[in-house]
C-alpha positions as a Markdown table, in Angstrom:
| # | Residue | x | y | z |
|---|---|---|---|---|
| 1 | Unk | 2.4 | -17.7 | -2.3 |
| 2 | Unk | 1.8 | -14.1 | -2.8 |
| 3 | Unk | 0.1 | -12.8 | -6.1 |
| 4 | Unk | 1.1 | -9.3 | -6.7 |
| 5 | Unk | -1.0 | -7.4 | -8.8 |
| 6 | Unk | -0.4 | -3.9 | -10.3 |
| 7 | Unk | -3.0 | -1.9 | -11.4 |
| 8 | Unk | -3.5 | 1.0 | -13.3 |
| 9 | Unk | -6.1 | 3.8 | -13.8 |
| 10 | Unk | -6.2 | 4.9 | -17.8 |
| 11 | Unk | -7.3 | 8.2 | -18.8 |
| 12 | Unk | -4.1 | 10.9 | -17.7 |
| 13 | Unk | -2.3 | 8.0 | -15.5 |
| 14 | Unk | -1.3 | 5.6 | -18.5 |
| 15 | Unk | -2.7 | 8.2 | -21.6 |
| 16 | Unk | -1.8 | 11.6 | -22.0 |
| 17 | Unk | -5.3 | 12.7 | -23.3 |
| 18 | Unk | -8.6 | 11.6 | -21.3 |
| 19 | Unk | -10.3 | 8.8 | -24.2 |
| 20 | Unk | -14.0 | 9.3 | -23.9 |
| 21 | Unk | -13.6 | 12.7 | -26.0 |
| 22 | Unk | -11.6 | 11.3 | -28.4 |
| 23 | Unk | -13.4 | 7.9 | -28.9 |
| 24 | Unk | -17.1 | 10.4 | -29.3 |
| 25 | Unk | -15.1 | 12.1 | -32.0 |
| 26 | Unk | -13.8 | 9.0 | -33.6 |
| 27 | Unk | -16.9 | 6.9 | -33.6 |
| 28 | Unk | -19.2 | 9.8 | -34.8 |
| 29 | Unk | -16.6 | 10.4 | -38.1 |
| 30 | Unk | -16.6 | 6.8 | -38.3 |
| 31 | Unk | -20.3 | 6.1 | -37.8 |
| 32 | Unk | -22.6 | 8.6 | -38.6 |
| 33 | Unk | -20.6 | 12.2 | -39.0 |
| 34 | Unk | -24.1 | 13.8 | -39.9 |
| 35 | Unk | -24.8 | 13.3 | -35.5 |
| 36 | Unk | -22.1 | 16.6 | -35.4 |
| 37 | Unk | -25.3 | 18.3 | -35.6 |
| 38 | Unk | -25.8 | 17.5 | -31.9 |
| 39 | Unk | -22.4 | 19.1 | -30.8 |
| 40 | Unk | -24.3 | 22.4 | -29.1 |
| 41 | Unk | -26.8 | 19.6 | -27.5 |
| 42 | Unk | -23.4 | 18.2 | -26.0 |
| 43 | Unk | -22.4 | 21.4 | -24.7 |
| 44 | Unk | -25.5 | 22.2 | -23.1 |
| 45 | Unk | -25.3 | 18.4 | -21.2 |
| 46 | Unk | -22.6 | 20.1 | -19.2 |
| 47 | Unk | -24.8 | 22.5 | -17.6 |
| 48 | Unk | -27.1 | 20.2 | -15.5 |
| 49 | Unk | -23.2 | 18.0 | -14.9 |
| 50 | Unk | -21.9 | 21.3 | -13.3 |
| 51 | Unk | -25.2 | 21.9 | -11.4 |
| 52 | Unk | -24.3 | 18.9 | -10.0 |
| 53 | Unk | -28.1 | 17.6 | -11.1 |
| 54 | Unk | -26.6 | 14.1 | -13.0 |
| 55 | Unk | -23.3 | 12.7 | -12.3 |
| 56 | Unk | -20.8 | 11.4 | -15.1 |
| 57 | Unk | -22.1 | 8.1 | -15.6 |
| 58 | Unk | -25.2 | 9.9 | -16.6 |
| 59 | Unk | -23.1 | 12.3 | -18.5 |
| 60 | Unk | -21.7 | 9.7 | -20.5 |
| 61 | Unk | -24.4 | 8.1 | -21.4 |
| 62 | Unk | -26.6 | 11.3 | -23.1 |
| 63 | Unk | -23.3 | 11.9 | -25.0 |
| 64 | Unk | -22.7 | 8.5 | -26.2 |
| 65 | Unk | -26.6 | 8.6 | -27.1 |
| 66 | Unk | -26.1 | 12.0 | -28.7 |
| 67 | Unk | -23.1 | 11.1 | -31.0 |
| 68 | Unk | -22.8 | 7.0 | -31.3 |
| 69 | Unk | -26.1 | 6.6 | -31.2 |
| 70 | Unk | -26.9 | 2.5 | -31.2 |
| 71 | Unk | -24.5 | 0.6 | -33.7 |
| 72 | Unk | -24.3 | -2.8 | -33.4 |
| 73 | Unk | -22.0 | -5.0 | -32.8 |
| 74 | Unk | -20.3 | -5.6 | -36.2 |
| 75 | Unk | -20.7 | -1.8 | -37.1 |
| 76 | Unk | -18.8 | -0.8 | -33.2 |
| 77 | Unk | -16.3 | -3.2 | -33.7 |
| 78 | Unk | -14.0 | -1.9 | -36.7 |
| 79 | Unk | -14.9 | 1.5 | -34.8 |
| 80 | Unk | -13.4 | 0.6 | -31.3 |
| 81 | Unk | -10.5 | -1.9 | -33.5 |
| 82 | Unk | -9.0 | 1.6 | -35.3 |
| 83 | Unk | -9.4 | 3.7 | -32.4 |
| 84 | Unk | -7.7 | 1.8 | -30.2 |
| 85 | Unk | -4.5 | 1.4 | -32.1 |
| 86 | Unk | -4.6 | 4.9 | -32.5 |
| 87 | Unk | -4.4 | 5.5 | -28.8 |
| 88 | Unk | -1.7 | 2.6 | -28.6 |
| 89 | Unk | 0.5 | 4.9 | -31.5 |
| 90 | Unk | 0.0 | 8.5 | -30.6 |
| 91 | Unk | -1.1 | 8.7 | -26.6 |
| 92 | Unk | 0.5 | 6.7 | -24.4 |
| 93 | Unk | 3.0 | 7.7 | -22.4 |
| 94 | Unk | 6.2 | 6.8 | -22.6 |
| 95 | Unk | 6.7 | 6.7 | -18.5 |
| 96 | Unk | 3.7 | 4.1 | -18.9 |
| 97 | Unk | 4.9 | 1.9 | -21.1 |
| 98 | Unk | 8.5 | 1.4 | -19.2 |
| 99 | Unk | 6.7 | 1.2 | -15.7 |
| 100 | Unk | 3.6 | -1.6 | -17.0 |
| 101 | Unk | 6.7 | -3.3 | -19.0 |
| 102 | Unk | 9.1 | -3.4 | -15.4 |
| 103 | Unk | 5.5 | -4.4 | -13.8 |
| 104 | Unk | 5.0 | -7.5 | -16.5 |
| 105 | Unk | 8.9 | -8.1 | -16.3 |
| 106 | Unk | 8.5 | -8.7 | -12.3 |
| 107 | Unk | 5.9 | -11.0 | -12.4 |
| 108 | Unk | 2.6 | -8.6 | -11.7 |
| 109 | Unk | -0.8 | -9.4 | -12.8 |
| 110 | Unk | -1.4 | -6.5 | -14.8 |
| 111 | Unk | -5.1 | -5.0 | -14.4 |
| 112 | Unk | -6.5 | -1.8 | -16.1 |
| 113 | Unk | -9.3 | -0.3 | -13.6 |
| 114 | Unk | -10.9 | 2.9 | -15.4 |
| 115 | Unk | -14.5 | 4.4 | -15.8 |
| 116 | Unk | -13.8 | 4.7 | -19.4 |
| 117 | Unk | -16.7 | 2.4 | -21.4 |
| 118 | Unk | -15.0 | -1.5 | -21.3 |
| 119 | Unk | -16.1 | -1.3 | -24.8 |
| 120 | Unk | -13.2 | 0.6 | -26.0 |
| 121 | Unk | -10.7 | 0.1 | -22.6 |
| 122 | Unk | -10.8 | -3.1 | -23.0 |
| 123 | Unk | -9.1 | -3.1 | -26.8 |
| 124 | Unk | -6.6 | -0.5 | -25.6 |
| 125 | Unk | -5.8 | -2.7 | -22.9 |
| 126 | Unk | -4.9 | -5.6 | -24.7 |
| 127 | Unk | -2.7 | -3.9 | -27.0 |
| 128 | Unk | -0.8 | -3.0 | -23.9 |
| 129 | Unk | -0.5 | -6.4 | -22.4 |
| 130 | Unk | -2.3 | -6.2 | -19.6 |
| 131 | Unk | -4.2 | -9.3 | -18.4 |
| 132 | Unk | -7.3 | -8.0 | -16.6 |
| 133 | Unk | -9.7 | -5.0 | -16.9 |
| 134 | Unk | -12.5 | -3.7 | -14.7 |
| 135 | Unk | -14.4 | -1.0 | -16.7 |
| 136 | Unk | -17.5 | 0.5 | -17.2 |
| 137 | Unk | -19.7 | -1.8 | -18.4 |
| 138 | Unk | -22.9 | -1.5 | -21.3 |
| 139 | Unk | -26.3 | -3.1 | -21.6 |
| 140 | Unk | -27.2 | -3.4 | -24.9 |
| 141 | Unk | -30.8 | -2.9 | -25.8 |
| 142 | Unk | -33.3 | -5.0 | -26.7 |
| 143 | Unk | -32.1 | -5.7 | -30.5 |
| 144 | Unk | -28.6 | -6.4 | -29.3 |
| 145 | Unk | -27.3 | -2.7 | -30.5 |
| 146 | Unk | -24.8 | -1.1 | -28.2 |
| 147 | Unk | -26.3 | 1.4 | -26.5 |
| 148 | Unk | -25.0 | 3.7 | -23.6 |
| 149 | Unk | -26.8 | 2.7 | -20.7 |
| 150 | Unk | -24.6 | 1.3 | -17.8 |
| 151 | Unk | -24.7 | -2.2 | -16.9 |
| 152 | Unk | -24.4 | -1.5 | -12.6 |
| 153 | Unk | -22.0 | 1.4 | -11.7 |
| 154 | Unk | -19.7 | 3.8 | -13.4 |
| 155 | Unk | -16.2 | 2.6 | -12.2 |
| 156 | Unk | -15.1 | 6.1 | -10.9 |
| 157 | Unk | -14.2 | 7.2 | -6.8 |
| 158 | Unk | -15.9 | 4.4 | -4.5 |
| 159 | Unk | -17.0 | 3.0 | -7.0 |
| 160 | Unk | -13.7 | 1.6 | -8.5 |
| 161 | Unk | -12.5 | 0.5 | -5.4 |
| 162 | Unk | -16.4 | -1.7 | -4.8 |
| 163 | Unk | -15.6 | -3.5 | -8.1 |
| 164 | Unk | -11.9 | -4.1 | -7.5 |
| 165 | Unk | -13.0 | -5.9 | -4.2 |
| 166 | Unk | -16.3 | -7.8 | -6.6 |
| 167 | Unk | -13.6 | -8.5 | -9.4 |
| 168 | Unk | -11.3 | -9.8 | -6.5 |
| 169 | Unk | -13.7 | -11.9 | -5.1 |
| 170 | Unk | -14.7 | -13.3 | -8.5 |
| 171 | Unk | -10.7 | -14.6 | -9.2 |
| 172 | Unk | -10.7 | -16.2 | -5.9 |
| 173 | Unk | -8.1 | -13.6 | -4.6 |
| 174 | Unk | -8.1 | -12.9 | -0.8 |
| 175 | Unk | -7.3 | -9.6 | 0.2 |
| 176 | Unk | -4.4 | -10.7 | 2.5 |
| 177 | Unk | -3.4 | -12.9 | -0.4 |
| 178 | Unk | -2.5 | -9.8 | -2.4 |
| 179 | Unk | 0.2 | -7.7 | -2.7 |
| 180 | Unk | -1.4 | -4.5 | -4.8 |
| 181 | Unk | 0.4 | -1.5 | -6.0 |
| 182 | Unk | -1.9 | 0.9 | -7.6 |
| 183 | Unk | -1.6 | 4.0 | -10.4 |
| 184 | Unk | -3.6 | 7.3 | -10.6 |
| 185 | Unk | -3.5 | 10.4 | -11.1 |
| 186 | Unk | -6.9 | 11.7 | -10.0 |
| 187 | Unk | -7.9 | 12.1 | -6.0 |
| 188 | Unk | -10.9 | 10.6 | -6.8 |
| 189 | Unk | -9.5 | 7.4 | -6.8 |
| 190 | Unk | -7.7 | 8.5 | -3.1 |
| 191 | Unk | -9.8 | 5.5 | -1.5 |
| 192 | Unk | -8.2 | 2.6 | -3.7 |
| 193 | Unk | -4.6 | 4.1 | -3.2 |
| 194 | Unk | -5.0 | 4.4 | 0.8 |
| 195 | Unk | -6.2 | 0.7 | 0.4 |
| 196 | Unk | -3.8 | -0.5 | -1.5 |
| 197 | Unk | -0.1 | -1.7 | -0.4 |
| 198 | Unk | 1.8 | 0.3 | -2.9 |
| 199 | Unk | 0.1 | 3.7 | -4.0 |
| 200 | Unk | 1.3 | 6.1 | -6.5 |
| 201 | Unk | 0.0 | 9.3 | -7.4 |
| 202 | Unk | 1.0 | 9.4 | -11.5 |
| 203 | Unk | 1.1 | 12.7 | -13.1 |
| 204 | Unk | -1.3 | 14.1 | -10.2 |
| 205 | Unk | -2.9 | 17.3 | -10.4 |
| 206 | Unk | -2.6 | 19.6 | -7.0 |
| 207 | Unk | -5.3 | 18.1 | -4.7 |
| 208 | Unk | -4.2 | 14.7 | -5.1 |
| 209 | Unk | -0.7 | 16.0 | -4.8 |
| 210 | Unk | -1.5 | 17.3 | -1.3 |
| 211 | Unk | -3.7 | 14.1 | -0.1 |
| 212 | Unk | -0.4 | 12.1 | -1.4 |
| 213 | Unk | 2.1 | 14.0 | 0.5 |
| 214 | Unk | 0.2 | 13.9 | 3.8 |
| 215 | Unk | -0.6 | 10.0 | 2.9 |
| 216 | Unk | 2.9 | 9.5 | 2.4 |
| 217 | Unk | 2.4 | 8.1 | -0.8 |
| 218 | Unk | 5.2 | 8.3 | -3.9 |
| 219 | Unk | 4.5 | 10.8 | -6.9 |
| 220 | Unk | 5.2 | 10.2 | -9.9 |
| 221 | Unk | 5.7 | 12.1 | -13.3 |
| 222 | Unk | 5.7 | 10.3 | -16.6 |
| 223 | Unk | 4.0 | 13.9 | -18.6 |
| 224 | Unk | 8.1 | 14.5 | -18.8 |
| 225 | Unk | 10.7 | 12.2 | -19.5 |
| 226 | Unk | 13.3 | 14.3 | -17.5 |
| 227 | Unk | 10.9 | 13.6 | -14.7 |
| 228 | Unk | 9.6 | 10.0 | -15.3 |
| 229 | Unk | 9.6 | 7.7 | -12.4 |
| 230 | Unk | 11.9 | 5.0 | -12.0 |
């Protein structure tokens, strides 16, 4: 028997904002508002990004540093409880939430596959239904504080599509055994549509747009509900 899985990026394919942002700007109100004083250090973190001298994962890591800092556990948690059901109630779309329900409703193996921190993904997930999630993970340091670091790879372009074949291989799910349909609206995740069965380009932006058309690939539009896809 078949197992069909569908899975989805998060941040602009099933939200209408990108989360990291929001969940800095949460968890610093939250946590320690008097870190705003490292807002121009954040700015300037962007420079050496757009020099193309760190990538994101580093990225993301100076500006969790810079504005979370290292709560623990029991501090995070009623931090990453409140933002998620904030996502859930104000940015989801509503294209998303009909598609993952028809998805569900058929049978599908829902699986969230994002760079966003698992830390926080994970909690929106679940308030979504979905039954899976393959995320960027965290190390915490030596006092068991959550810190930023990154526990193996950031889950973004080949990357994604390396730990959807590890987290595969972990269930005991053959490739050929598979049927995958697969959500995003970014070209950087191009190499897990072309290798998926299904591929959808949600809410795209132009280049992805273009690699879909010549792919042959459906588009979709859930940023309108005149123009949601079926």
């Amino acid at each position: 028997m078949t197992t069909t899985l569908a899975i989805y990026d998060m941040d602009k394919t099933v939200t209408r904002r990108p989360t990291f942002g929001l969940f800095l700007a949460h968890a610093v109100r939250q946590l320690s508002p008097w870190r705003l004083v490292f807002l121009p250090v954040v700015g300037l973190t962007l420079i050496p990004y757009a020099l193309k001298l760190v990538d994101r994962g580093r990225l993301k890591e100076w500006n969790y540093r810079l504005l979370v800092g290292r709560p623990t556990p029991q501090q995070l948690e009623p931090v990453v409880r409140s933002f998620a059901d904030r996502q859930v109630e104000t940015n989801i779309l509503a294209g998303a939430r009909t598609r993952i329900a028809e998805d569900k409703a058929a049978g599908r193996r829902l699986v969230l596959a994002t760079a966003s921190y698992r830390l926080y993904a994970a909690a929106i997930a679940e308030r979504l239904g979905f039954d899976d999630v393959i995320a960027t993970d965290t190390l915490p340091d030596r006092k068991g504080r959550i810190v930023a670091k990154i526990d193996g790879a950031n889950c973004y372009g080949l990357g994604k599509l390396d730990m959807i074949e590890a987290w595969l291989q972990r269930e005991g799910l053959e490739r050929q055994a598979v049927h995958i349909r697969f959500y995003s609206d970014h070209v950087s995740d191009a190499p897990v549509h072309a290798w998926s069965d299904e591929a959808f380009a949600t809410n795209p932006h132009d280049r992805l747009v273009r690699v879909a058309t010549d792919a042959g690939w459906e588009v979709l539009d859930w940023r309108d509900r005149k123009r949601a896809g079926p």
